[in-house]
C-alpha positions as CSV (number, residue, x, y, z in Angstrom):
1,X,43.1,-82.6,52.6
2,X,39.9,-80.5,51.9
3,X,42.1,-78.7,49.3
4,X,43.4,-82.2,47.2
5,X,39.9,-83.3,47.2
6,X,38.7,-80.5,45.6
7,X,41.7,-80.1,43.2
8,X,41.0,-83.8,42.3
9,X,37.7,-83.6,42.2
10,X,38.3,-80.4,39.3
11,X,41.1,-82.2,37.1
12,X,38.7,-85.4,36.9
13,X,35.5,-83.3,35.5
14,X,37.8,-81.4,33.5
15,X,39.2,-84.9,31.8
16,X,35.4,-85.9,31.9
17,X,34.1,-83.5,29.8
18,X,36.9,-83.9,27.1
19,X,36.8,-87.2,27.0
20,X,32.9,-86.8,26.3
21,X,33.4,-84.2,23.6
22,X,35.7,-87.0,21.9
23,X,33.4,-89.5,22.3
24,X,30.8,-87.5,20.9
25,X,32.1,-86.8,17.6
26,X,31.8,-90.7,16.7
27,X,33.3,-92.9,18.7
28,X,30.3,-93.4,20.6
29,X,28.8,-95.8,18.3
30,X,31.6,-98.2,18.4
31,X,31.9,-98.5,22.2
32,X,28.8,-97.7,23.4
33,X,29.6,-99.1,26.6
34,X,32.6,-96.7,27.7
35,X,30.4,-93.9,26.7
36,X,27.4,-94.6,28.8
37,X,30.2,-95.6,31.9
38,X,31.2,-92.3,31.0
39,X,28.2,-90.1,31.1
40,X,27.5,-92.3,34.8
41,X,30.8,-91.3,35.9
42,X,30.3,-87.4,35.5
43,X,26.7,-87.6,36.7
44,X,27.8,-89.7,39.7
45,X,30.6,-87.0,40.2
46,X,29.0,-83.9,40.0
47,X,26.4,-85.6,42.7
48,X,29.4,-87.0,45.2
49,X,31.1,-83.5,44.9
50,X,28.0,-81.2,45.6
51,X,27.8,-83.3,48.4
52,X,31.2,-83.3,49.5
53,X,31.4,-79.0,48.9
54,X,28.3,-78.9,50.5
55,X,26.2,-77.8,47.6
56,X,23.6,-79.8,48.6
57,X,22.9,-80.5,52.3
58,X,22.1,-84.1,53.2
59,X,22.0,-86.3,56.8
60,X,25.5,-88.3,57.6
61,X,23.6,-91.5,56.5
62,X,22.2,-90.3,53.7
63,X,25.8,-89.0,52.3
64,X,27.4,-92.4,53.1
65,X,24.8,-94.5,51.0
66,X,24.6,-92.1,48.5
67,X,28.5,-92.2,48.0
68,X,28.7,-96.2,47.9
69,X,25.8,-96.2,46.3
70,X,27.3,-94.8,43.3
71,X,30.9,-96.5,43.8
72,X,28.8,-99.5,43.1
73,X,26.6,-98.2,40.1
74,X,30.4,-97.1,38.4
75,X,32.6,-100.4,39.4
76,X,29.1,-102.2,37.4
77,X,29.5,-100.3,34.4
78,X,33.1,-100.6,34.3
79,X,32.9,-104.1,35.0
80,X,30.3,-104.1,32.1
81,X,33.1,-102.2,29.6
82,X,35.5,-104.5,30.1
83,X,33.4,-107.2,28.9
84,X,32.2,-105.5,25.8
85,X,35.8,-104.5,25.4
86,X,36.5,-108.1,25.0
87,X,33.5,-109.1,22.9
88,X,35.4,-105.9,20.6
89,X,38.5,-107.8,20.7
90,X,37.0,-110.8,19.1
91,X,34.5,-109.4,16.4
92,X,36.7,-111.3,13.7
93,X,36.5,-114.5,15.8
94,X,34.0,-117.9,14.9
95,X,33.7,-118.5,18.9
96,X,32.8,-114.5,19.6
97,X,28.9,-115.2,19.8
98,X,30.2,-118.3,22.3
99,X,32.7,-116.2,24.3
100,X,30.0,-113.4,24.7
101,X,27.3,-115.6,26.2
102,X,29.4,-117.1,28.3
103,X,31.1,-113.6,29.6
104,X,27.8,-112.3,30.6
105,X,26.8,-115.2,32.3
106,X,30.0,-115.3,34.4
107,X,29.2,-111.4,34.8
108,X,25.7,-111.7,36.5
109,X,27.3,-115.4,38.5
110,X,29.9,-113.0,40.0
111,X,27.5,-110.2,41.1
112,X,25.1,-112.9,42.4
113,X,27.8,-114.8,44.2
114,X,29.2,-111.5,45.8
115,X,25.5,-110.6,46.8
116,X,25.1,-113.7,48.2
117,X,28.3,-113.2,50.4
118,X,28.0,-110.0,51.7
119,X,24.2,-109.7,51.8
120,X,22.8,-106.1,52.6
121,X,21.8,-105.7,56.2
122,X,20.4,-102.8,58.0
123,X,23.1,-100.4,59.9
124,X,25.8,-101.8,57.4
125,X,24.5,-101.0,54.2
126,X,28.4,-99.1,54.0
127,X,30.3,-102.1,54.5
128,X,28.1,-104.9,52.4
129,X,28.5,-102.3,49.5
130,X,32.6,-101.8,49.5
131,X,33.2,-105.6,50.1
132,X,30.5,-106.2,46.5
133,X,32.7,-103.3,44.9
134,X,35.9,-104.7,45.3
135,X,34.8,-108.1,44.4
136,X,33.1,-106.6,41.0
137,X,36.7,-104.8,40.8
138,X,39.0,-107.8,41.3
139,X,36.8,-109.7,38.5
140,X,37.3,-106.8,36.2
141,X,41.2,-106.6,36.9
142,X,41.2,-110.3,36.0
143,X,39.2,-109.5,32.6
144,X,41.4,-106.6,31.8
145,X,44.5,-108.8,32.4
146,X,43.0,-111.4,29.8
147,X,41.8,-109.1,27.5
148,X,45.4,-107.5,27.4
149,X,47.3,-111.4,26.8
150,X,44.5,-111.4,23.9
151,X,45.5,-108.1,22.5
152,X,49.2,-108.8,22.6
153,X,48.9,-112.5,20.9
154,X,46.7,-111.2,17.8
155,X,49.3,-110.3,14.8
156,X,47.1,-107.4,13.8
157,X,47.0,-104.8,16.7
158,X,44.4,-102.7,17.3
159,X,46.4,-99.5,18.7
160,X,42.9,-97.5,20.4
161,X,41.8,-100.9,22.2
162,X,45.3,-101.2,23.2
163,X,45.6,-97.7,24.8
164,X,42.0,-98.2,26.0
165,X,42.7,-101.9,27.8
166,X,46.3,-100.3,29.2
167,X,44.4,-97.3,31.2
168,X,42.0,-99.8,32.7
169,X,45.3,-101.4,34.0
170,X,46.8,-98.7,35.0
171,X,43.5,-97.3,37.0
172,X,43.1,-101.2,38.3
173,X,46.9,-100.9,39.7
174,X,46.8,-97.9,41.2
175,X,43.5,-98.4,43.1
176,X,45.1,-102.1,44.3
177,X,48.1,-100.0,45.4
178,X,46.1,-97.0,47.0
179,X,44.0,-99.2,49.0
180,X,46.9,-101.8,49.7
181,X,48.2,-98.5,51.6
182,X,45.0,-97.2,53.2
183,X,44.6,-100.3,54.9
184,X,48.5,-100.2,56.4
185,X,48.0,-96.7,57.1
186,X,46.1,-97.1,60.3
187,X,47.8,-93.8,62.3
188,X,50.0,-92.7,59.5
189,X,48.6,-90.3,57.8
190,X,51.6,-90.0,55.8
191,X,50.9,-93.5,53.9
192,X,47.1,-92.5,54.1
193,X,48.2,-89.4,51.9
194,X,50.3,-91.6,49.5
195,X,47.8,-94.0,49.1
196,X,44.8,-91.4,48.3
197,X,47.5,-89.5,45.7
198,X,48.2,-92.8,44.0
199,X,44.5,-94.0,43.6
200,X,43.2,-90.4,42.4
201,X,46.4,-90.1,40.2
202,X,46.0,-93.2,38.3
203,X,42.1,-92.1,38.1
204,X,43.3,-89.0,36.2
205,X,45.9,-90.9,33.9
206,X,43.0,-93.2,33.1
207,X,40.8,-90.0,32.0
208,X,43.7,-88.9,30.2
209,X,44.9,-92.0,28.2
210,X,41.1,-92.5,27.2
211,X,40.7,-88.6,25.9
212,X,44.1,-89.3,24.0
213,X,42.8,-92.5,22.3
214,X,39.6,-90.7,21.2
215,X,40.7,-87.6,20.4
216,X,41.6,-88.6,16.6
217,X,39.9,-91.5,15.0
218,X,42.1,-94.7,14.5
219,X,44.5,-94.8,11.3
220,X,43.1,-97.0,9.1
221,X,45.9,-99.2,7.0
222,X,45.8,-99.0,3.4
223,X,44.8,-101.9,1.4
224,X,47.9,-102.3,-1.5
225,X,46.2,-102.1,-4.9
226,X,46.6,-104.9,-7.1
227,X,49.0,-103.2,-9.8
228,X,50.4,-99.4,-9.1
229,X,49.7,-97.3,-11.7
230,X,52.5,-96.0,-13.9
231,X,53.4,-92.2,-14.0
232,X,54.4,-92.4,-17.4
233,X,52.5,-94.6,-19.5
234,X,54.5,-96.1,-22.6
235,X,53.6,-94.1,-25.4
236,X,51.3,-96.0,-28.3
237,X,52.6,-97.6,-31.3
238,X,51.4,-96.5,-34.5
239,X,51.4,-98.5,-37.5
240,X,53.7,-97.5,-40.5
């Protein structure tokens, strides 16, 4: 499988870097959150890939907390997107100063909660940090799903947040589905295979939907002017 990594690994920086160079011509100041996740991401990449090509040379231990280690830092900023995306969502709303407290209180409750649970131990540094990644990543599937009922039920659609919220989903999905499968897998590497080419393929859709939604900015509607103007005026009266 040496030959999908890489091939994933390739298509996502590709994605990456577009979906920078979008984000760069402007976008960036409106959600200044997905660009930051999104300059972590490729750093993070280009650090678990020269490790995984053997660019750089580490110990076995050192590769293992290195690659949860940033799982971890990216499931935090995406966890931290979705809230902002929501906070977005509600910029025309009297309760959005409310709503914001109150998501990043729940945000740092959940992460303190889930430390509290699995609590870092020496020798399983590994497992404590999957079991607080996928508890950051079932909170932020459960924000995206309310963020997307919020997006739906407001007359006035906002068509980027939309496409934005819906790759989250579809990322969220397949990574529930790929790991769903990884776990039933056990001696099949068949199911193994499936589950890795459905978790890395909704990664790449993700990376994709995003660059599409950045790539031009968002149409703007045109405000109807009070009285059109005529393209042939009557003609003025002259006195006799």
């Amino acid at each position: 499988m040496f030959w999908f990594h890489t091939l994933i690994f390739g298509l996502s920086l590709v994605l990456q870097v577009l979906l920078l160079n979008s984000l760069r011509k402007g976008a960036y100041r409106e959600y200044a959150f997905i660009f930051a996740y999104s300059v972590v991401l490729f750093v993070t990449t280009v650090a678990d890939g020269s490790v995984y090509l053997h660019v750089v040379s580490l110990p076995i231990q050192s590769r293992k907390l290195l690659f949860y280690s940033n799982d971890a830092v990216r499931q935090f900023m995406l966890f931290a997107v979705v809230i902002s995306l929501i906070d977005r969502a509600l910029k025309d709303n009297p309760i959005r100063n409310r709503i914001r407290y109150l998501l990043i209180v729940a945000g740092f409750a959940a992460i303190f909660v889930s430390w509290e649970l699995h609590p870092l131990s020496e020798g399983r540094v590994g497992l404590q940090m999957v079991e607080i990644t996928r508890d950051l990543s079932f909170a932020s599937v459960g924000l995206t799903l309310l963020l997307w009922f919020m997006l739906i039920a407001f007359r006035r659609k906002d068509h980027q947040l939309l496409m934005i919220t819906g790759g989250l989903g579809l990322q969220f999905t397949g990574e529930a589905i790929g790991q769903s499968l990884r776990q039933l897998s056990r001696d099949y590497l068949v199911i193994l295979a499936i589950g890795n080419v459905v978790a890395a393929g909704t990664h790449l859709l993700r990376l994709y939907v995003w660059y599409t939604a950045f790539r031009k900015p968002p149409l703007k509607e045109k405000e109807p002017t009070e009285r059109p103007l005529e393209a042939f005026p009557q003609p003025a009266q002259f006195r006799k």
